[in-house]
LOLOGU-521012 format. One record per residue (C-alpha): x, y, z; residue in three letters; residue number from 1. Coordinates in steps of 0.25 Angstrom, whole numbers. Layout:
<rs>
X, Y, Z, ala, NUM
...
</rs>
This chain:
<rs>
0, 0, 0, unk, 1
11, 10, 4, unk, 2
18, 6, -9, unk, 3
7, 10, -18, unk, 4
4, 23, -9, unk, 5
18, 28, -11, unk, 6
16, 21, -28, unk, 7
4, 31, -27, unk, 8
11, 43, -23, unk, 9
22, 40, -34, unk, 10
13, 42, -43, unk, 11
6, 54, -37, unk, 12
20, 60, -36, unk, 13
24, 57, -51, unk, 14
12, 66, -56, unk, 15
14, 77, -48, unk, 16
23, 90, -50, unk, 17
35, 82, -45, unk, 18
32, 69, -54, unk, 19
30, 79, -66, unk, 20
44, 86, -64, unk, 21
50, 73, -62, unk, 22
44, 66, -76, unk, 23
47, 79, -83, unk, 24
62, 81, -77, unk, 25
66, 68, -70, unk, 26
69, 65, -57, unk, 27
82, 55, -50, unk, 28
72, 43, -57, unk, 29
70, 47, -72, unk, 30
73, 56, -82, unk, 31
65, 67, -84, unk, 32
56, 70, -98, unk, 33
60, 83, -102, unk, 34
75, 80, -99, unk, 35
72, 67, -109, unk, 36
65, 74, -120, unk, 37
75, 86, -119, unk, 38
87, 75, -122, unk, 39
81, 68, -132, unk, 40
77, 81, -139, unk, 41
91, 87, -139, unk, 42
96, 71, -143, unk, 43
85, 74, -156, unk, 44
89, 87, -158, unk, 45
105, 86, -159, unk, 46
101, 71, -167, unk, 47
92, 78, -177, unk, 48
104, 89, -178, unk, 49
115, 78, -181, unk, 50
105, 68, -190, unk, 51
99, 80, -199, unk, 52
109, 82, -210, unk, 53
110, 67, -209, unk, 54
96, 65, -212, unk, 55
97, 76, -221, unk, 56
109, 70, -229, unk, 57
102, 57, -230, unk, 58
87, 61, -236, unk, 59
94, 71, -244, unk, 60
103, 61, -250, unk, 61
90, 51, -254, unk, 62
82, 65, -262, unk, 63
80, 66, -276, unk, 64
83, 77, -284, unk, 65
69, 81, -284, unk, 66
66, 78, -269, unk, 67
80, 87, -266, unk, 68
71, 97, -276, unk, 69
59, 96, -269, unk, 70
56, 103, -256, unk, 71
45, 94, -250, unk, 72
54, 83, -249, unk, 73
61, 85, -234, unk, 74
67, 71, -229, unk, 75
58, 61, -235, unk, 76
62, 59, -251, unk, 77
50, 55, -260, unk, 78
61, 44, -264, unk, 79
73, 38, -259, unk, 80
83, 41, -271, unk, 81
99, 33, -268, unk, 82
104, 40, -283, unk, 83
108, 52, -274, unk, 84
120, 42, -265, unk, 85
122, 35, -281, unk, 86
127, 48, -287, unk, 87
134, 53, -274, unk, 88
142, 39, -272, unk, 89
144, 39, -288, unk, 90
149, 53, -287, unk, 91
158, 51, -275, unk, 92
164, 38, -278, unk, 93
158, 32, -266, unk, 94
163, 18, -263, unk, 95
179, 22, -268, unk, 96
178, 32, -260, unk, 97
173, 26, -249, unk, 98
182, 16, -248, unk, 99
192, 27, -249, unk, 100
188, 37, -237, unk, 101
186, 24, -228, unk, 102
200, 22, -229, unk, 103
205, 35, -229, unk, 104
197, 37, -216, unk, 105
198, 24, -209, unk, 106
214, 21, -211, unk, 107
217, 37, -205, unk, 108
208, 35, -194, unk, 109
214, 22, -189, unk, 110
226, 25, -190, unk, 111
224, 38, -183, unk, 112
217, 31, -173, unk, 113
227, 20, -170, unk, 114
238, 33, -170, unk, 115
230, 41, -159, unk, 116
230, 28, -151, unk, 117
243, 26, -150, unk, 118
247, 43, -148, unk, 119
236, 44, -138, unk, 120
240, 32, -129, unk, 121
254, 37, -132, unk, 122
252, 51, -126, unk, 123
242, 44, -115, unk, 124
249, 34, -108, unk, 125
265, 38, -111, unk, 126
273, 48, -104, unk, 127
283, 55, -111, unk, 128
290, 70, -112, unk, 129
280, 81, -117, unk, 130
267, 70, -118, unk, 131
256, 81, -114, unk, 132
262, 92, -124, unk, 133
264, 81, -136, unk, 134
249, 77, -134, unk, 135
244, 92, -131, unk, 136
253, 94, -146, unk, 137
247, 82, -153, unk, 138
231, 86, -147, unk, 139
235, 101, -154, unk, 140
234, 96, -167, unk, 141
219, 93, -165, unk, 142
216, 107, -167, unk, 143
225, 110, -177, unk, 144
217, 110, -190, unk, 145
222, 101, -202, unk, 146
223, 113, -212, unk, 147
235, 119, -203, unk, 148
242, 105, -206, unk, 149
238, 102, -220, unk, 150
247, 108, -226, unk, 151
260, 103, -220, unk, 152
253, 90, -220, unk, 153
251, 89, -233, unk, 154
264, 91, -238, unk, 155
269, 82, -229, unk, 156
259, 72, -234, unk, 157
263, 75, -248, unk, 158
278, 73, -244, unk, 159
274, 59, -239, unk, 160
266, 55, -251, unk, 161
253, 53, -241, unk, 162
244, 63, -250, unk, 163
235, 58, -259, unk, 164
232, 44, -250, unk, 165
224, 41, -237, unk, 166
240, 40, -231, unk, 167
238, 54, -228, unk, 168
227, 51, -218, unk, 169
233, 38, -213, unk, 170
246, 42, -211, unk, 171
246, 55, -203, unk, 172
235, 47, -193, unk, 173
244, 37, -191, unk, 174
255, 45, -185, unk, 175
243, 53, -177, unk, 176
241, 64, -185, unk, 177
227, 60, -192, unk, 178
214, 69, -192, unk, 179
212, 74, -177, unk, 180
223, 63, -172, unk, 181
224, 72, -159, unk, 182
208, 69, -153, unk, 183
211, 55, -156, unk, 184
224, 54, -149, unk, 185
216, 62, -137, unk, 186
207, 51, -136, unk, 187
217, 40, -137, unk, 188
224, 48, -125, unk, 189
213, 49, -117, unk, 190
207, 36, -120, unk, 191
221, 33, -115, unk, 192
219, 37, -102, unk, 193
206, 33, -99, unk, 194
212, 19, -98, unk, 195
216, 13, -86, unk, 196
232, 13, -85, unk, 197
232, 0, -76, unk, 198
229, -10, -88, unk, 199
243, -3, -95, unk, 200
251, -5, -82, unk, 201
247, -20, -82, unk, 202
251, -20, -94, unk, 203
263, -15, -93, unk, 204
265, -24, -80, unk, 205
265, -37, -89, unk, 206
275, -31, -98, unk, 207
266, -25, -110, unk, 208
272, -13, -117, unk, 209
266, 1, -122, unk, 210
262, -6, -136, unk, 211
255, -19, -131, unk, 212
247, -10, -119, unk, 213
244, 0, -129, unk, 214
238, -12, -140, unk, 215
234, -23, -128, unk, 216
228, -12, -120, unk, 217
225, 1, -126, unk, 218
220, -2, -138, unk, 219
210, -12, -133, unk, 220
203, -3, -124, unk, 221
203, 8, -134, unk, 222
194, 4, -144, unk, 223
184, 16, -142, unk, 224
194, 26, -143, unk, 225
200, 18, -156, unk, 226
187, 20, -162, unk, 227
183, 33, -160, unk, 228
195, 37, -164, unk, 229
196, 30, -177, unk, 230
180, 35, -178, unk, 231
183, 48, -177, unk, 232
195, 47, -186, unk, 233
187, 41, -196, unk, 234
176, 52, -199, unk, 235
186, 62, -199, unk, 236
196, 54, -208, unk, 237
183, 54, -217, unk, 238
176, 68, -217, unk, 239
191, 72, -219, unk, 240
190, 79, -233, unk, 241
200, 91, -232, unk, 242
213, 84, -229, unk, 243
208, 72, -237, unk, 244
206, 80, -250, unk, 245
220, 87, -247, unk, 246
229, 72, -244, unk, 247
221, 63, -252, unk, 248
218, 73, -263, unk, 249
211, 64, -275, unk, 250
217, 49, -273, unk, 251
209, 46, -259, unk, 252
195, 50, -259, unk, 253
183, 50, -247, unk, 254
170, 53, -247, unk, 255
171, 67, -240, unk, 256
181, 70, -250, unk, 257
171, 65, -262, unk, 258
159, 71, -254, unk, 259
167, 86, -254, unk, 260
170, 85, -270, unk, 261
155, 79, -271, unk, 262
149, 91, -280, unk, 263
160, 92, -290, unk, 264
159, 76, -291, unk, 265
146, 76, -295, unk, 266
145, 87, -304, unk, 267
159, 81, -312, unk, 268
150, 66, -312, unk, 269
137, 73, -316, unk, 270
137, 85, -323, unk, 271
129, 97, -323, unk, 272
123, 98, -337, unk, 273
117, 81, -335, unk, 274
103, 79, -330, unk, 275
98, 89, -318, unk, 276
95, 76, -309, unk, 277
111, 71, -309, unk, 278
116, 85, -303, unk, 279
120, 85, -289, unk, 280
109, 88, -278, unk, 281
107, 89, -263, unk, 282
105, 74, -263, unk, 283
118, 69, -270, unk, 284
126, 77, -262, unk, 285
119, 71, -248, unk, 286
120, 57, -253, unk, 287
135, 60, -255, unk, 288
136, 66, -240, unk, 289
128, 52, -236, unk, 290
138, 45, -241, unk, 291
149, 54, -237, unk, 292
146, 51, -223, unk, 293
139, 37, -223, unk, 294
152, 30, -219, unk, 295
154, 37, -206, unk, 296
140, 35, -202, unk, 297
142, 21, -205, unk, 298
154, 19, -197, unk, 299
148, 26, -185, unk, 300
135, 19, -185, unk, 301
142, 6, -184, unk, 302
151, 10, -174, unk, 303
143, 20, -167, unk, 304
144, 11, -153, unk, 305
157, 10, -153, unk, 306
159, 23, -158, unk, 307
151, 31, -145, unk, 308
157, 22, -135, unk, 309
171, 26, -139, unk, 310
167, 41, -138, unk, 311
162, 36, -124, unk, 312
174, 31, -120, unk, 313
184, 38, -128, unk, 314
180, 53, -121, unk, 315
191, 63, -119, unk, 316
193, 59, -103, unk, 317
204, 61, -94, unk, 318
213, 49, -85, unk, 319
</rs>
């Protein structure tokens, strides 16, 4: 009996003035409603900001000449119409040049990866004369912008014979100096130190050397920071047009590179003075976008999980 009465005046309390404030606002037991709608409404509202051009690229990319022309026709085509990506992969060469800027952004990124790994457990967990002003030097060149070194690295590429191949992406990231080398190394060092140091000093105690800890032990427990870095690595490699337009100049070609000549190659393959529907439109140049970036969202999609849980656990933290 006492247990309904107190049930009873539960209930009564819940729909008073305190039970309303505590629905709306939450209390020590739940979570209010307006604090939940307000967060999901600020999660729609930065997703609608982030997936509009995409969703814009996409329908646009599927439009006919004369739903492009037509002003009723907002993001439902009157019919699907595919010769939009036909002509944009004829006109950029898709599949070569596919093949072509996986490897020039793949190979770069790993090995920039595997050099980041090896200065930034270096600079970490070795003690040697002027350590914190030779990392303070290399983190510096992060804000430098590639056009004050393009010059002087060009020429020094040129005198090496690394320009016109993907060797004058590889090369420089494997000796650490590849695209934004410095945040990588950053995380690598403090990825570094977020380990614990007792599993090295056993090591060490049953006779293991720097190379065996750092390959037996570090690398091992470093598999997110391994692949955020060489995730990173890999988008930049690829939306990398303005250095890769300058080393590899005609012999290598990506699809940012195609994508950014996109216009002159499709007037040079369809000429003006042909029939009115061939001429380049809004649609032709978003289906080449589509594909432009279709690799990148592939790769992330897939390793998405992965991916967040290395951003997680890869944060910029102190020892």
């Amino acid at each position: 009996m006492r247990s309904r009465r107190a049930a009873a005046r539960g209930r009564t309390a819940w729909f008073g003035a305190a039970g309303l404030r505590a629905l709306a606002f939450g209390d020590l037991r739940r979570r209010g409603v307006v604090p939940v709608v307000a967060v999901y409404a600020l999660l729609a509202a930065i997703g609608y900001v982030y997936l509009y051009p995409l969703l814009f690229m996409a329908v646009n990319s599927l439009k006919s000449l004369d739903d492009l022309l037509n002003s009723s026709v907002k993001w439902i085509p009157t019919a699907w119409y595919p010769d939009n990506y036909q002509r944009a992969a004829k006109v950029m060469g898709f599949w070569p040049v596919l093949g072509q800027g996986l490897v020039a952004a793949a190979l770069p990124a790993l090995a920039g990866t595997v050099a980041a790994s090896v200065v930034g457990y270096g600079f970490a967990r070795f003690r040697f004369p002027l350590r914190g002003l030779w990392f303070a030097l290399v983190l510096a060149t992060f804000v430098l912008p590639p056009q004050v070194t393009m010059i002087p690295e060009f020429l020094m590429y040129r005198r090496l014979g690394l320009i016109g191949s993907v060797a004058s992406f590889i090369v420089p990231a494997l000796l650490g100096q590849g695209l934004r080398a410095a945040v990588f190394i950053l995380i690598f060092h403090q990825f570094t130190r977020m380990l614990p140091k007792s599993m090295e000093e056993a090591a060490v105690v049953d006779g293991a050397g720097p190379l065996k800890i750092f390959l037996e032990i570090f690398v091992p427990l470093s598999g997110p920071a391994f692949l955020v870095s060489f995730l990173f690595g890999f988008v930049w490699y690829w939306n990398e047009t303005y250095l890769a337009s300058l080393y590899f100049q005609d012999t290598w070609k990506t699809l940012p590179l195609q994508l950014s000549r996109f216009v002159a190659s499709y007037e040079r393959m369809y000429p003006q003075g042909q029939n009115v529907r061939d001429r380049l439109n809004e649609g032709i140049k978003m289906a080449g976008t589509v594909l432009t970036i279709l690799p990148v969202l592939v790769i992330y999609i897939v390793l998405q999980r992965w991916f967040v849980e290395g951003v997680d656990r890869t944060g910029i933290t102190g020892e």
